[in-house]
C-alpha angles and dihedrals in degrees: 000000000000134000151179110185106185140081117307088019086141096069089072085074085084100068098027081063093043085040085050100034080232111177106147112071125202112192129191118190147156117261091250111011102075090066099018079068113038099253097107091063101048085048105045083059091040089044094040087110092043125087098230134213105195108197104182095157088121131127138165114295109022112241130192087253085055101050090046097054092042087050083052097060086039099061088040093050087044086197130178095218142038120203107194104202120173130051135307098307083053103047090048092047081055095053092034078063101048093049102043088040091089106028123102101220125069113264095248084075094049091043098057098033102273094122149008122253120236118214117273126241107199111090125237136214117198124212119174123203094182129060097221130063095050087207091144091078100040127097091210136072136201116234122182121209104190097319107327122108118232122180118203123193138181135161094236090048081079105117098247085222136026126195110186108193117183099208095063089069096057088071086059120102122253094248099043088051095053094049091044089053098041084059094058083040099060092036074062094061097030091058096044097065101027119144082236093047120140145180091270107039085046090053088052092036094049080050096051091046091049099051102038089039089056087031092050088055092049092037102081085049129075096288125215124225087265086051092068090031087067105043088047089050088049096054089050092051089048097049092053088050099056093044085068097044110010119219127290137205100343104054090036083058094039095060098080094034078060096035099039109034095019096244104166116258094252098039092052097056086047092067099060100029093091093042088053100049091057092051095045084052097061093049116155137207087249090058107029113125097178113097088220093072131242098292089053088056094037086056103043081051102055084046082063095053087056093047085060083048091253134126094229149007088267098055092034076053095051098046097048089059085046088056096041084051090052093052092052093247102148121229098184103111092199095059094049088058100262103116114131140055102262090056092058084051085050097058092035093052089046097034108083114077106181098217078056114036095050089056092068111103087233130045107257110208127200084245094047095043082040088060092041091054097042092051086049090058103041094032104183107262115220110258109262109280092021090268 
């Protein structure tokens, strides 16, 4: 795979098409965010020679209707290229396309284990609009059918090219860019301390947390032009970390709280990130999963806390709640619409994607992610006068 990950990054689609003979263009977009970013301009000049399919069915979340659809247009276009523009929905639909692009069975067998992929041949360049899901260096998609999360992965599903361009994010909202970059942010974390970690994801992972944890402080403020440099490059870090080890507890419990009460992708795993980081610090060797034992996770933890620029998970905890305060994320459950028991035992029955779950350094159990959640909902409140 290749990338360029700077301003201006967008201008290299002219001699990968001219590298490729590219001249049927398959583009896969969001409904808003081509033109809403500035994307749709500097293509429409770079594509003027090219005959364009322009897909922009997408919205958050992929789902199987989506994808179809989306197949459909591609088999009529018959195109020799795909270009994936937008954020991470985006970005997956694009992938979704290259892959079932050249399978014989209709997505729906390979999605849920009927049948085994086989690579795709089309080629993929990746542009993100958004500093956040890092899809464009991932080799795996989410791909919802009703409200259950699938994630498919395969190695050809990688884009072929990525051009990170800084200037498309400062169209994003606020919100929507808090959420986004608290996304590369926690894929940061998750892979850090991933049962599957190595030398090299931690390094990119160590990277990824550096650059969105100092990014996510400037980035409610009035943000210069390195400010969005370096979330972009974070998301891109943290993209190419989790392609080696995938995420773990938080994004497996953050699907239903997504599927099932519409918190954003970014701002649900944010709500269980700092739980989840306290309970990862006080692993055991009875509920250790990684094969590194429980000081090796203690102390990759505790890597993690100075990373935040604190001297333990606690206060790493604390101030990753202060940070999602200072962005406007809300962490009141109840506000967010999750407010009675049954939804706790919503989020716990979905939550626990196996490819995720196991790749938490400690065994999370239905009673332990139960606790965490109720404590989330009822968080104790300090007695009147601070007393």
């Amino acid at each position: 795979m290749a990338v360029v990950c700077a301003p201006g990054a967008i201008a290299d689609l002219e001699k990968i098409l001219d590298a490729r003979n590219c001249r049927r263009i398959f583009l896969v977009s969001g409904r808003n965010s081509l033109q809403r970013s500035g994307a749709g301009r500097t293509l429409a000049n770079l594509l003027h020679s090219c005959e364009v399919t322009h897909f922009s069915d997408v919205k958050q979340n992929p789902s199987l209707e989506q994808l179809e659809s989306g197949l459909a247009a591609f088999r009529d276009a018959q195109p020799d290229l795909i270009i994936g523009v937008g954020g991470g929905s985006a970005m997956d639909m694009a992938k979704l396309i290259k892959i079932f692009s050249n399978q014989s069975q209709p997505p729906r067998h390979y999605v849920e284990g009927d049948a085994t992929l086989r690579s795709a041949t089309v080629p993929l360049v990746a542009i993100p609009t958004t500093a956040g899901s890092g899809s464009q260096a991932t080799h795996f998609a989410v791909l919802y059918i009703g409200t259950t999360k699938f994630s498919v992965a395969h190695a050809s599903m990688l884009p072929d090219e990525a051009l990170v361009d800084p200037a498309f994010s400062r169209s994003v909202p606020p919100a929507v860019a808090a959420s986004a970059g608290l996304d590369a942010l926690n894929q940061g974390i998750e892979s850090y301390w991933s049962i599957h970690s190595t030398n090299e994801s931690k390094a990119m992972a160590r990277n990824a947390i550096e650059l969105t944890w100092g990014g996510l402080h400037e980035i409610a403020g009035d943000p210069g032009d390195d400010v969005y440099l370096a979330m972009a490059t974070g998301a891109q870090r943290a993209g190419e970390a989790i392609n080696i080890t995938k995420t773990t507890a938080p994004h497996a419990i953050s699907y239903p709280i997504t599927a099932y009460f519409g918190v954003p992708h970014g701002h649900a795993t944010g709500l269980i990130l700092a739980a989840v980081l306290r309970y990862n610090a006080v692993v055991s060797g009875a509920d250790c999963l990684d094969s590194r034992g429980p000081t090796y996770v203690k102390k990759t933890i505790a890597e993690i806390a100075v990373l935040l620029g604190k001297p333990d998970a606690n206060a790493a905890a604390d101030a990753y709640n202060d940070m999602m305060d200072a962005l406007g994320l809300s962490r009141n459950f109840c506000a967010l619409g999750i407010r009675s028991r049954n939804d706790i035992e919503m989020i716990v029955e979905h939550g626990f994607n196996p490819q995720r779950v196991r790749n938490n350094p400690r065994l999370v159990t239905a009673s332990a992610l139960r606790m965490m959640l109720q404590e989330l909902q009822s968080p104790a409140r300090p007695p009147p006068n601070g007393d």
